[in-house]
RODO-2510 file (C-alpha; in nm, 4 decimals, decimal comma):
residues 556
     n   res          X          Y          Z
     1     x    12,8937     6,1247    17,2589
     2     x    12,5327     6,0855    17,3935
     3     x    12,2956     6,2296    17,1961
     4     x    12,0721     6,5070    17,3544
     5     x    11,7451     6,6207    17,2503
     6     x    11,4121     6,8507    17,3493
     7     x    11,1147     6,6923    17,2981
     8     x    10,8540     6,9506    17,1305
     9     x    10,4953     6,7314    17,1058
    10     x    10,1941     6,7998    17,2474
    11     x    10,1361     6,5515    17,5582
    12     x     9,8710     6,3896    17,7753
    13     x     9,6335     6,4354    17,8800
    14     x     9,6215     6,6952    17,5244
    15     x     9,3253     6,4905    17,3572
    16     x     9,5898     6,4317    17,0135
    17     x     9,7062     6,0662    16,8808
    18     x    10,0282     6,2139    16,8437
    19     x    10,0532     6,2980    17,2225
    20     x     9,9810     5,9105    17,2913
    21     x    10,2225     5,8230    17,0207
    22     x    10,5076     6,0646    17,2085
    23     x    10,4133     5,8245    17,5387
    24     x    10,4859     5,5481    17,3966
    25     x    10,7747     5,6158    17,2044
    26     x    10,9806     5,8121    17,4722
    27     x    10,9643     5,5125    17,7114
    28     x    11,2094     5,3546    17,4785
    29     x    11,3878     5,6407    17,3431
    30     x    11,4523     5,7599    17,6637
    31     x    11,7342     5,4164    17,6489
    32     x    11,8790     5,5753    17,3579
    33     x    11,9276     5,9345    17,4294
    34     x    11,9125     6,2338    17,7032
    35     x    11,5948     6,3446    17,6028
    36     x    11,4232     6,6716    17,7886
    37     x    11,0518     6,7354    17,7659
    38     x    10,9661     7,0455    17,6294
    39     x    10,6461     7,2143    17,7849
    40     x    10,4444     7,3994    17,4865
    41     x    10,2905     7,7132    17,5983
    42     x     9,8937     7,6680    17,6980
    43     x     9,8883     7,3561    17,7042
    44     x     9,8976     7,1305    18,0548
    45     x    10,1586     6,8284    18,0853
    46     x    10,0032     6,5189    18,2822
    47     x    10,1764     6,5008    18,6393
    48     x    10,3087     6,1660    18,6049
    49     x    10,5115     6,3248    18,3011
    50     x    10,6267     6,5829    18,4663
    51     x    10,7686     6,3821    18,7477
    52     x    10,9100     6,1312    18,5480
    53     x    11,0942     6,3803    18,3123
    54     x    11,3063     6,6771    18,2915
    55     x    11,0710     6,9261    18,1680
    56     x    11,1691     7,2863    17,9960
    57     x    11,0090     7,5539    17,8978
    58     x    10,9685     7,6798    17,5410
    59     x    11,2284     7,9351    17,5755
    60     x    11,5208     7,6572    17,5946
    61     x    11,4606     7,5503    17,2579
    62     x    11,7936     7,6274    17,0915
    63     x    11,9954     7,5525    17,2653
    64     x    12,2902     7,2400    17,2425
    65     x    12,0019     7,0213    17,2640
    66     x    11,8688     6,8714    16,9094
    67     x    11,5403     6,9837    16,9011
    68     x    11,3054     6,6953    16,7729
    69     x    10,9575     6,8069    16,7164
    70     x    10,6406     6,6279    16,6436
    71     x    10,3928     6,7859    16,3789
    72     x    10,0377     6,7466    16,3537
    73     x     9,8233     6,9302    16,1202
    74     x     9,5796     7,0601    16,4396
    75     x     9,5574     7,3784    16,6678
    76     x     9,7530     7,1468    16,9319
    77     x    10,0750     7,1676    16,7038
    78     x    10,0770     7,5661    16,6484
    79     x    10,3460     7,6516    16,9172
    80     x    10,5424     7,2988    16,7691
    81     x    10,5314     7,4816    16,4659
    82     x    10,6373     7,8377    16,5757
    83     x    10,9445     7,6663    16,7614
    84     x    11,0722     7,4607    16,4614
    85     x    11,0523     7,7821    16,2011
    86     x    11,2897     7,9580    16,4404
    87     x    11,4834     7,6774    16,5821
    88     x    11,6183     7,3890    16,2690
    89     x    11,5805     6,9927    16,3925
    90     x    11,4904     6,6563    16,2998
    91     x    11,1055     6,6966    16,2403
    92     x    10,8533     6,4043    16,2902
    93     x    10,5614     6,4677    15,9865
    94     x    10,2897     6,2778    16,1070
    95     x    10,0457     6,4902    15,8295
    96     x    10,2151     6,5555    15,4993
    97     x     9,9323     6,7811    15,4679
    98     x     9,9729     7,1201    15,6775
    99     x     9,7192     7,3677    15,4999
   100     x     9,4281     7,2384    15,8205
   101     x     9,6735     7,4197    16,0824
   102     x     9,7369     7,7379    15,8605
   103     x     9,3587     7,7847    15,8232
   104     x     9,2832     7,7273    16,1777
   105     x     9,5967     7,9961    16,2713
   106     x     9,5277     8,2295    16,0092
   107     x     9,1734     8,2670    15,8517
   108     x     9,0422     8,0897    16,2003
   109     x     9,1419     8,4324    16,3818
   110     x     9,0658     8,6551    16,0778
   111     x     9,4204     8,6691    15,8873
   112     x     9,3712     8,6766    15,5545
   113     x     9,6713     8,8597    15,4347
   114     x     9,8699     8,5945    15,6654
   115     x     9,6718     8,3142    15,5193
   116     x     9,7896     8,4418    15,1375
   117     x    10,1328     8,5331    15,2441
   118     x    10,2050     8,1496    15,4030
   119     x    10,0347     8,0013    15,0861
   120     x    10,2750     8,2340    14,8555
   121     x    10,5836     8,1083    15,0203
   122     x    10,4643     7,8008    14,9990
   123     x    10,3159     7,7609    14,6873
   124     x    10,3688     8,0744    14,4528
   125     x    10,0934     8,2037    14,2490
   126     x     9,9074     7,8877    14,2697
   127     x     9,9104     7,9496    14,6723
   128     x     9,8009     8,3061    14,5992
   129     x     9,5214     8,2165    14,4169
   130     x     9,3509     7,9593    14,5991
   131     x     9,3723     8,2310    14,8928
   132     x     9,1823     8,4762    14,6957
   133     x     8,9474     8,1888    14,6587
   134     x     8,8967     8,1273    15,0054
   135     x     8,9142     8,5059    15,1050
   136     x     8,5309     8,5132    14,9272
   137     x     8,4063     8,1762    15,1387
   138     x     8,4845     7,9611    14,8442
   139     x     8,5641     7,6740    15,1169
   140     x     8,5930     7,3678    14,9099
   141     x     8,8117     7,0882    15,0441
   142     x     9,0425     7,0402    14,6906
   143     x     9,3118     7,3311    14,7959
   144     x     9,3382     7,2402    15,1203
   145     x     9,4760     6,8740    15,0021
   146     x     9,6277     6,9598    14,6962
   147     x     9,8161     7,2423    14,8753
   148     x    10,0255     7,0700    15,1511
   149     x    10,1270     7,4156    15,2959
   150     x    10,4472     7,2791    15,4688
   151     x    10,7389     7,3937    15,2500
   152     x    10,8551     7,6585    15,4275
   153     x    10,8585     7,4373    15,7482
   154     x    11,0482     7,1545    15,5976
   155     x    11,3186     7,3631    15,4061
   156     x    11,4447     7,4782    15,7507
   157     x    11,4919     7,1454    15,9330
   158     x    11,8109     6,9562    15,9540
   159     x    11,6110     6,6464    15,8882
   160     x    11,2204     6,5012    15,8249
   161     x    11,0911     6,1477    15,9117
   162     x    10,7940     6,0282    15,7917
   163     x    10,5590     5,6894    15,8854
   164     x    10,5823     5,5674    15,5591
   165     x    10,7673     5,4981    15,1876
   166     x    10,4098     5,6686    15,0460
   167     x    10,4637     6,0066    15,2412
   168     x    10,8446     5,9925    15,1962
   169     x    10,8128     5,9618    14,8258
   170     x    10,5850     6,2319    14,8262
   171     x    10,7891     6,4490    15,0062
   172     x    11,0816     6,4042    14,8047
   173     x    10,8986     6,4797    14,5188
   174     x    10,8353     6,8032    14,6217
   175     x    11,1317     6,8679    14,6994
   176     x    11,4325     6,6904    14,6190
   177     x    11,7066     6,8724    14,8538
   178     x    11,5321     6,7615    15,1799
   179     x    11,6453     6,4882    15,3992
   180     x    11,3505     6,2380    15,4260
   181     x    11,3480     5,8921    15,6325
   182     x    11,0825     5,6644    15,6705
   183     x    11,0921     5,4863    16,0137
   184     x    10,8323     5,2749    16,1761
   185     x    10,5211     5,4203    16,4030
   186     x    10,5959     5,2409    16,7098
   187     x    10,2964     5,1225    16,8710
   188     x    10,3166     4,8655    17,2134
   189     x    10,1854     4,5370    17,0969
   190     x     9,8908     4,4970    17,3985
   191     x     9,7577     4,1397    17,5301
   192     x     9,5119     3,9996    17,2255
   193     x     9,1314     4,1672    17,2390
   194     x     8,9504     4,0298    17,5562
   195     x     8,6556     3,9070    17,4985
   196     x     8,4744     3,9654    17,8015
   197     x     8,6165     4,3256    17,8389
   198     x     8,4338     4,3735    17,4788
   199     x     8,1259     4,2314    17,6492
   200     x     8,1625     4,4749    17,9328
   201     x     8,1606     4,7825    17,7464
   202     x     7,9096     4,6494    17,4563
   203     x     7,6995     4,6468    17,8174
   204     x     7,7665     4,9927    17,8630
   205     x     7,7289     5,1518    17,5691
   206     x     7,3944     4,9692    17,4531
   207     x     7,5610     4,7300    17,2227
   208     x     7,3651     4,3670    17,1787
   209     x     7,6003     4,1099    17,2937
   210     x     7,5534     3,8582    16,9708
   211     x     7,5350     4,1202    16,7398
   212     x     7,7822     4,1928    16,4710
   213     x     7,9911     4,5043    16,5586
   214     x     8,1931     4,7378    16,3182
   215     x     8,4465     5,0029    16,4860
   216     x     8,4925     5,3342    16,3727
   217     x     8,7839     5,4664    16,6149
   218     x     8,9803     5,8027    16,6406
   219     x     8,8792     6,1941    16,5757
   220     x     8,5406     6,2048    16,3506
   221     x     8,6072     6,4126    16,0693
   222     x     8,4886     6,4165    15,6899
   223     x     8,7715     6,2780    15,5927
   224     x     8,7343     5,9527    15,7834
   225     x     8,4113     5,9165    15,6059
   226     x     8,2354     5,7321    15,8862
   227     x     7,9030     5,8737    15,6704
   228     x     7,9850     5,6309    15,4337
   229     x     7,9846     5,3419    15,6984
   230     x     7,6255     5,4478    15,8422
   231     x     7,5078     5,4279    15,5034
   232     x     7,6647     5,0860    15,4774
   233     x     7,4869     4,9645    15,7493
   234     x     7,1186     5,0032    15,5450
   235     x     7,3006     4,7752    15,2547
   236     x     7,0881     4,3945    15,2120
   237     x     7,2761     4,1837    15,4523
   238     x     7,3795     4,4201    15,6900
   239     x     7,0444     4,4681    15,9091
   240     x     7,1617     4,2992    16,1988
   241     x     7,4985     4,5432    16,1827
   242     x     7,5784     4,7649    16,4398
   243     x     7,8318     5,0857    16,4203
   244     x     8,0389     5,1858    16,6945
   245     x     8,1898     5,5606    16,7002
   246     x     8,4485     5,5972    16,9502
   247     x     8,6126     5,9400    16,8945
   248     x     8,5927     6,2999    16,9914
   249     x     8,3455     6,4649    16,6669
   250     x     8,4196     6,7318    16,4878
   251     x     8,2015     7,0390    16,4151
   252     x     7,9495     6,9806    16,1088
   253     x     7,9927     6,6552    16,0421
   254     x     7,6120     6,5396    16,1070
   255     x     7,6839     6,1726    16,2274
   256     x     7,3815     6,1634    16,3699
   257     x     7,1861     6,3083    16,1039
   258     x     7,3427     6,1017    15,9111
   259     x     7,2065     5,7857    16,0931
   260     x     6,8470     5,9287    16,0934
   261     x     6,8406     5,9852    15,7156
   262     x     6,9823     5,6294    15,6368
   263     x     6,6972     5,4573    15,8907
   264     x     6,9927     5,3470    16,1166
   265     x     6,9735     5,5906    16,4042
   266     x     6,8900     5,2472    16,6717
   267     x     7,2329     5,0829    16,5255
   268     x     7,4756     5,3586    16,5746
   269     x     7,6259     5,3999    16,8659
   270     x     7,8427     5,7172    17,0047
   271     x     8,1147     5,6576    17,2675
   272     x     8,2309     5,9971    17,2242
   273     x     8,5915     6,0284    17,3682
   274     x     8,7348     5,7704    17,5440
   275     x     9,0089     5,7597    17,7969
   276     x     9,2763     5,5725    17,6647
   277     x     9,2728     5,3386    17,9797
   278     x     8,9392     5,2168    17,8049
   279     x     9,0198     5,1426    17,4219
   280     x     9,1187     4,7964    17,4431
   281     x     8,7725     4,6633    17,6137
   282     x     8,5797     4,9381    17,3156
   283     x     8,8351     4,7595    17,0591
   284     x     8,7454     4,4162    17,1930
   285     x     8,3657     4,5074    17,1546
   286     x     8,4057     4,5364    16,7513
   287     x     8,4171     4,2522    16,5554
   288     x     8,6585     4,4569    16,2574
   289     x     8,7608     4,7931    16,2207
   290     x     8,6332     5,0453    15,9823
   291     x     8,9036     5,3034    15,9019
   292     x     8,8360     5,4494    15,5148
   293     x     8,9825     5,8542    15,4197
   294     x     8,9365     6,0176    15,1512
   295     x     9,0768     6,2550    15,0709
   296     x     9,4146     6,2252    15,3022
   297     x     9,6637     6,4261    15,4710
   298     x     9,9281     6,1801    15,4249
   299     x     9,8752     6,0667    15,7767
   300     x    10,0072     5,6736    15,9034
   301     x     9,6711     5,6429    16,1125
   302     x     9,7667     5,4976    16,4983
   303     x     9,4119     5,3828    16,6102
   304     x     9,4188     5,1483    16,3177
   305     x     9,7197     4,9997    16,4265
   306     x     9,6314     5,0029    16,7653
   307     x     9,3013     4,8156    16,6540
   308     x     9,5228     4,5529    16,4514
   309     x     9,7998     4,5318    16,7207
   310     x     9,4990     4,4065    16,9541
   311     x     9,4122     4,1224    16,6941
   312     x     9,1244     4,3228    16,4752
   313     x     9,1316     4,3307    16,0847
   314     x     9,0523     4,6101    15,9221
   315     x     8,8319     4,7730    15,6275
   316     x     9,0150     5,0293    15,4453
   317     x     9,0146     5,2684    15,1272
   318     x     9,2279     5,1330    14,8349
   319     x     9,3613     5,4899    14,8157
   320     x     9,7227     5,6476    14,8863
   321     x     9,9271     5,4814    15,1910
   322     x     9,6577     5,2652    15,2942
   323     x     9,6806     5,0986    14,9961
   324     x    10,0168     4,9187    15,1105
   325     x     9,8972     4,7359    15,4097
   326     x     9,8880     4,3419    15,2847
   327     x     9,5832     4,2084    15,1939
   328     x     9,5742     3,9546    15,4616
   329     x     9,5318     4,2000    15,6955
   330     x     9,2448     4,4538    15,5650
   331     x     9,0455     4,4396    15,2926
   332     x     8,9937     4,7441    15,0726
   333     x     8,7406     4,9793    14,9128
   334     x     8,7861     5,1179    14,5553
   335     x     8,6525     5,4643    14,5985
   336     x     8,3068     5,5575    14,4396
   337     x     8,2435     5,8318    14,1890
   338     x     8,2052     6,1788    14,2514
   339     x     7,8107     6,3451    14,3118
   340     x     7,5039     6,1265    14,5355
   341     x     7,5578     5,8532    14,2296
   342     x     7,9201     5,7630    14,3344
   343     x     7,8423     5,7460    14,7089
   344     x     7,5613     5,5404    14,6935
   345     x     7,7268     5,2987    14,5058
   346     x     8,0309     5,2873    14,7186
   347     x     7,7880     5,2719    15,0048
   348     x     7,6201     4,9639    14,8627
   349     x     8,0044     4,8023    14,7516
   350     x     8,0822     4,8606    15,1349
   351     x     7,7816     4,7422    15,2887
   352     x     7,8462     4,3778    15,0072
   353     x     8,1933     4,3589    15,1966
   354     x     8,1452     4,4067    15,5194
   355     x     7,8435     4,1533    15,5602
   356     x     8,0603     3,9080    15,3543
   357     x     8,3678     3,9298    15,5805
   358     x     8,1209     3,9526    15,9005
   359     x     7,9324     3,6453    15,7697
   360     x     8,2900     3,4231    15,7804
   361     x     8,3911     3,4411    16,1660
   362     x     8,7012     3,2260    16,0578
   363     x     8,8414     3,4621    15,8219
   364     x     8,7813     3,7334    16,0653
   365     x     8,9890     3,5001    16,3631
   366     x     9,2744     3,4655    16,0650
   367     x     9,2746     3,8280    15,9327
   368     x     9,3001     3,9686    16,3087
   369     x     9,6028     3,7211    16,4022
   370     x     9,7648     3,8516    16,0570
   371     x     9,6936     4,2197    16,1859
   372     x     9,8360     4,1533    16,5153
   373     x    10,1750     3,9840    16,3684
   374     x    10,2369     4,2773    16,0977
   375     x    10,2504     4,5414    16,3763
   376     x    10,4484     4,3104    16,6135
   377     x    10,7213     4,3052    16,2907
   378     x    10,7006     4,6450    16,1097
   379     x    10,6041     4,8549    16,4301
   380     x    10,7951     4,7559    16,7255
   381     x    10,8444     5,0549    16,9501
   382     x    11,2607     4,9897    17,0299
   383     x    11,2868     4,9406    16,6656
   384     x    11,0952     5,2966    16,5879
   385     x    11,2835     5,4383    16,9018
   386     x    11,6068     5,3069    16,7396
   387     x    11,5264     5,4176    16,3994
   388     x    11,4175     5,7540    16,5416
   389     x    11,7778     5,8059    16,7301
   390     x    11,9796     5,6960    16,4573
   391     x    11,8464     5,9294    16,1861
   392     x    11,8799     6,2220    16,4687
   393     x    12,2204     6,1241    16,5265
   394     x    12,3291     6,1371    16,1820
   395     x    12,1534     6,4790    16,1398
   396     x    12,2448     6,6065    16,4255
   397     x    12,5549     6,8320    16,2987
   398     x    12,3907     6,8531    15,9456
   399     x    12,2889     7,2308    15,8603
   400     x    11,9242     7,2699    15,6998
   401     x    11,9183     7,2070    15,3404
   402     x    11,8953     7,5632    15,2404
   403     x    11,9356     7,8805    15,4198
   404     x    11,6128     8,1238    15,5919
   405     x    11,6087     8,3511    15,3127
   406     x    11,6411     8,0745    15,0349
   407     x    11,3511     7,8950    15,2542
   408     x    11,1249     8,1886    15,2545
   409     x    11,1746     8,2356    14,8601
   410     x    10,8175     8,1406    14,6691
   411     x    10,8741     7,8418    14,4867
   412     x    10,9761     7,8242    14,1015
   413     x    10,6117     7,7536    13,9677
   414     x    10,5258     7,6896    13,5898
   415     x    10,3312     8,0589    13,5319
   416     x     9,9811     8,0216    13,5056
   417     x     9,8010     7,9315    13,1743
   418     x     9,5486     8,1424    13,0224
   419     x     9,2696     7,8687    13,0355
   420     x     9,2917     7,9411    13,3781
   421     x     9,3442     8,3325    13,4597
   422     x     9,1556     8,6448    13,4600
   423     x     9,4400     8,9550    13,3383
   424     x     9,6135     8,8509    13,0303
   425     x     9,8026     9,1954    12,9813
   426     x     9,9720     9,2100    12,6561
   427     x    10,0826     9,4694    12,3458
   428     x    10,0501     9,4655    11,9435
   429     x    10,2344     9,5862    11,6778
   430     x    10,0690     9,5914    11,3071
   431     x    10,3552     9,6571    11,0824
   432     x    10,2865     9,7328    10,6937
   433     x     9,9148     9,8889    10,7306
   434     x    10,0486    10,2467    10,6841
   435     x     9,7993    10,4890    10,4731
   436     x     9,7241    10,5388    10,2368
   437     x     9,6217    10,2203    10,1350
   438     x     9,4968    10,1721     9,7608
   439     x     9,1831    10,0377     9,6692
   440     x     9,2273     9,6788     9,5500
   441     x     9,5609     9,6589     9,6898
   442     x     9,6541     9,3539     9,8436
   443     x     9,9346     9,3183    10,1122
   444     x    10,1192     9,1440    10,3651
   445     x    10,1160     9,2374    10,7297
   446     x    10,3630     9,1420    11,0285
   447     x    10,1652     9,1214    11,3461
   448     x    10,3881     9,1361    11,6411
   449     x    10,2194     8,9565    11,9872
   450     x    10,4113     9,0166    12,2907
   451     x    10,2928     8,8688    12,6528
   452     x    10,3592     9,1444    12,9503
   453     x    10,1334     8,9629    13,1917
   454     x    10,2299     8,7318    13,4333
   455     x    10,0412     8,4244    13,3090
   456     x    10,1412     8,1914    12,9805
   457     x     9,9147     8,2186    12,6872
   458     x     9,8426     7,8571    12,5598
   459     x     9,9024     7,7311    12,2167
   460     x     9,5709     7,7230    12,0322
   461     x     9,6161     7,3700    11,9984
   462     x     9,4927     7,3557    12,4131
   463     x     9,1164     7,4006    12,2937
   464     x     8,9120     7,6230    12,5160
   465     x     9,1585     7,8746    12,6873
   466     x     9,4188     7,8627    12,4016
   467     x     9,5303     8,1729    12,1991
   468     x     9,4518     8,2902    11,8433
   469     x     9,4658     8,5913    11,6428
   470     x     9,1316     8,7198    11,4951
   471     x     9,1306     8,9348    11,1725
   472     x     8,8764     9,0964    11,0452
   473     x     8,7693     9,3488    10,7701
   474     x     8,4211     9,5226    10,7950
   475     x     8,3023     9,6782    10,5292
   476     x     7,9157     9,7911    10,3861
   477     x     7,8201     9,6483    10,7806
   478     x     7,9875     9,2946    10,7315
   479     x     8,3475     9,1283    10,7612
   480     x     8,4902     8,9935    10,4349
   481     x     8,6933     8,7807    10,6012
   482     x     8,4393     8,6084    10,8238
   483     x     8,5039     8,2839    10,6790
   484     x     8,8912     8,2989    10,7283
   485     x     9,0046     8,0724    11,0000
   486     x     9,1409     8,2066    11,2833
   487     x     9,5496     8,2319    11,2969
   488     x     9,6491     7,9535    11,6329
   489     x     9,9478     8,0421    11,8367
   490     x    10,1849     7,7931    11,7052
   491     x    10,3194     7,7455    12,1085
   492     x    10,2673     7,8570    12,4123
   493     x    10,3886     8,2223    12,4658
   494     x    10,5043     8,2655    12,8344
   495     x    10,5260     8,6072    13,0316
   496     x    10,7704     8,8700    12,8531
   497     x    10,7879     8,6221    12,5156
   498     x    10,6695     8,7505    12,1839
   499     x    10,4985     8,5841    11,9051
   500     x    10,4984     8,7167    11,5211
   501     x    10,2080     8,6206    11,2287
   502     x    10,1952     8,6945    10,8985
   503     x     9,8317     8,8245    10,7610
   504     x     9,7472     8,8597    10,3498
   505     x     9,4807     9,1624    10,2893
   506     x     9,3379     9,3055    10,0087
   507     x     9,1356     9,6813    10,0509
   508     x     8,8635     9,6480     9,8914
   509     x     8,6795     9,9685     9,7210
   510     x     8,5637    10,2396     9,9359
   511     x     8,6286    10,5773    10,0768
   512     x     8,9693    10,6009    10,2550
   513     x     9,0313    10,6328    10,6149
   514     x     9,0815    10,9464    10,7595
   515     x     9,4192    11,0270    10,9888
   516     x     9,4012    11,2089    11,2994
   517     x     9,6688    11,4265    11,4821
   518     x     9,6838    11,1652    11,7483
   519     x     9,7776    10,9197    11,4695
   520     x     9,4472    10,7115    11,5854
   521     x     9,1883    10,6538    11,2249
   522     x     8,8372    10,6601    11,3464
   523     x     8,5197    10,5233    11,1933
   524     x     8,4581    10,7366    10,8695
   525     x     8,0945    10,9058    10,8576
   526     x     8,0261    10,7145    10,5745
   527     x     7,8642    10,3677    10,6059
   528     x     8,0750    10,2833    10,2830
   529     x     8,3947    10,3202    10,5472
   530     x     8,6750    10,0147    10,5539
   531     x     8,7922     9,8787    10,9064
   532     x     9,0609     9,6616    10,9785
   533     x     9,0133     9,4707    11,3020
   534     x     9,2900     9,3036    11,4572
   535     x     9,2778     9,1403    11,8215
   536     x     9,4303     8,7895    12,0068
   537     x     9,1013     8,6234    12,1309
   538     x     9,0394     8,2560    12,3299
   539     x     8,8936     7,9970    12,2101
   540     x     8,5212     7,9431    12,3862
   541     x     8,6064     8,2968    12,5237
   542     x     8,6603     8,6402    12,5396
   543     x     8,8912     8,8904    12,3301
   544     x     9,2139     8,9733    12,5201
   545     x     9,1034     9,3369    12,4921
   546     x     8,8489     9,2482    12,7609
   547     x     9,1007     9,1127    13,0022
   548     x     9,3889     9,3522    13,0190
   549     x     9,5231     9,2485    12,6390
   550     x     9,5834     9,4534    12,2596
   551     x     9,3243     9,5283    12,0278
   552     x     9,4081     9,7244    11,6849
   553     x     9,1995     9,9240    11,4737
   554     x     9,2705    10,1445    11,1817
   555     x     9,0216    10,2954    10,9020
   556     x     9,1657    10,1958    10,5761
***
């Protein structure tokens, strides 16, 4: 039986690697398989496409076709997104990070409550509370990495593929049930980098001809930390350096700024977005490729291996999937240290690399053939094509891993800790301090602890953030039993658990407490009155009393 699928990507001329990707990889599946375009609302299909295709409208996704969508962690992948939530397929990740799209579709347009109720399904209190974070403009990068934001998405699909054993490991981790392939990124091995091409557009962009060029290529983003390669370029041995930038820039990033600051400004040069007709002659005008991320959505980046499928090595960040291409053909960064300290350094380790490698033309020449034949043997596009239409096949019939409602259900997170939250609601019992209590009389208490909130008290054996149980007895203005240690939780106590102590106390002399109707004892008038304290407190913080939790108090 022939296998039929729609085709849900964005495509040229959308300015997206993954649209370029789609060209290239339907003019082999297309051997393979009936495959139908699918035309994504908003955005405009290149003519030649159209022509060369049958092309459908969102609206036929569903149908007996096998949906196969491509997804992208950008604004062009929204309606790709919509589709495959309602309609289950075999799902391309290209970004095992999602949490860039949800922002853009949710707190881009105001959404708040949207943004928290994605990251709750997603991620379950953890989700919830980096929302509330972001809610007050707290717009640090670490939750949008650390929270992929794609579980919902992936628990619906009859299949995933991924570009690499990192991502697929990743993704299995998370969760287990899915099915998860790795296949190759096919990418058309072009004719080796031509040399007078490169000359041609060094012309026209204001390169020197017999300088040494470094190539930055692809969307400019943080994450690509081009910064780091400007300051590079002010490194000993790197003054004759130039930087080439060839990639649509995103908001804020200060490039140029950048450039200015470092005393580089002259030697970086912006190309800006390129058609793709003219990347070969701005690949041929670099002498290597710079391609470093930090952090990373999980991507398998295709303008590096189009730079190394045209013969160019590549300079790369020792750091997730990157750090599985073979030596021979890239040579990698350690990351620096956090703060101004760890950038500078890596700056300066970068800038000692790259005039090293630049300063052996050979090894450059031998490194760029190497490049060349790893793509021509791990990233063929039949073989991706093939690996592509087999996995559909096999999926094909195969139901999603778990029902909507089961997908939709917040995950099965550990509860959070007390070292980290704010409400740690609880109740105490004090059993055995009954009045009246005679003077000198010593006795033995049960203290019952029991956790109603929703987060885990630690064990006070976690340090700062871990639970005790404070005792004291005030009396004449001081507490006698000030120099008593405070009693640990022996173990954690999680939500709805209980916890019991056992507390020795002797009344001293004094005037007796007094008992109210309300069964409450209140500070006697007399500054010779006896009160016994009792209250679960955090180490390095505050009593529970002060954060939803018990506190006991009874004259004796």
């Amino acid at each position: 039986m022939t296998l039929r699928l729609d085709f849900v990507s964005p495509l040229p001329p959308v300015r997206s690697g993954i649209a370029d990707y789609s060209v290239d990889l339907l003019a082999n599946l297309r051997e393979m398989a009936d495959v139908r375009l699918i035309h994504l609302p908003g955005q405009p299909v290149a003519p030649e496409l159209a022509a060369a295709w049958d092309l459908a409208g969102a609206e036929a996704v569903g149908g007996e076709r096998l949906p196969l969508y491509q997804m992208g962690n950008n604004r062009f992948h929204e309606a790709v997104h919509d589709l495959a939530m309602r309609h289950p397929g075999v799902l391309t990740l290209h970004d095992v990070v999602l949490h860039h799209l949800l922002l853009d579709r949710t707190l881009g347009r105001g959404d708040f409550y949207g943004y928290k109720e994605s990251l709750i399904h997603d991620h379950g209190w953890v989700g919830e509370a980096a929302a509330v974070a972001k809610r007050w403009g707290a717009y640090g990068a670490a939750p949008v990495f650390a929270l992929p934001a794609h579980r919902s998405l992936l628990r619906r699909q009859r299949g995933v593929l991924v570009h690499s054993e990192w991502a697929a490991a990743l993704v299995r981790e998370e969760e287990p049930e899915l099915r998860v392939r790795a296949v190759p990124m096919g990418v058309p091995l072009p004719p080796p980098a031509d040399r007078e091409a490169g000359l041609a557009m060094r012309r026209r962009l204001g390169l020197p001809a017999a300088a040494p060029v470094v190539g930055s290529f692809g969307f400019q983003t943080p994450i690509k930390r081009t910064e780091l390669g400007i300051a590079a370029l002010a490194a000993p041995g790197m003054e004759r350096v130039h930087l080439l930038v060839v990639g649509e820039e995103a908001a804020a990033t200060g490039l140029r700024q950048a450039a200015a600051r470092a005393g580089v400004g002259a030697r970086v040069h912006f190309a800006g977005f390129l058609p793709f007709a003219d990347l070969p002659a701005a690949i041929a005008a670099a002498d290597l490729c710079l391609n470093l991320r930090y952090p990373t959505a999980g991507e398998t980046s295709a303008s590096l291996l189009r730079v190394m499928a045209a013969g160019r090595p590549a300079v790369v960040s020792d750091f997730a999937q990157f750090a599985d291409l073979p030596d021979a053909i890239a040579v990698k960064v350690p990351l620096g240290g956090g703060g101004d300290g760890g950038s500078a350094a890596e700056a300066a380790e970068l800038g000692l690399r790259l005039a090293r490698l630049l300063a052996e033309p050979g090894r450059l020449r031998a490194m760029g053939e190497a490049a060349r034949q790893h793509v021509r043997a791990h990233h063929d596009p039949r073989r991706a094509a093939a690996a592509v239409a087999a996995a559909c096949a096999e999926w094909a019939a195969a139901p999603p891993p778990v029902g909507p409602g089961e997908a939709d259900r917040p995950p099965r997170v550990a509860p959070p800790s007390s070292v980290v939250w704010g409400r740690l609601a609880g109740e105490m019992e004090v059993r055995g301090a009954e009045l009246p209590w005679r003077e000198g009389e010593r006795r033995r208490l049960e203290v019952v602890l029991r956790n109603r909130g929703a987060a885990r008290w630690a064990a006070g054996a976690a340090g700062a953030g871990g639970v005790a149980l404070v005792v004291k007895l005030i009396h004449g203005g001081r507490d006698l039993l000030a120099d008593r240690p405070w009693l640990p939780l022996s173990r954690d106590l999680a939500p709805g658990g209980e916890a019991r102590f056992a507390v020795d106390v002797r009344r001293p002399p004094g005037p007796p407490g007094v008992p109210y109707p309300d069964g409450v004892t209140r500070m006697p008038l007399s500054p010779d009155g006896i009160r016994l304290w009792i209250e679960p407190h955090l180490f390095g913080g505050l009593g529970l009393s002060q954060m939803g939790g018990p506190r006991w108090e009874r004259d004796i």
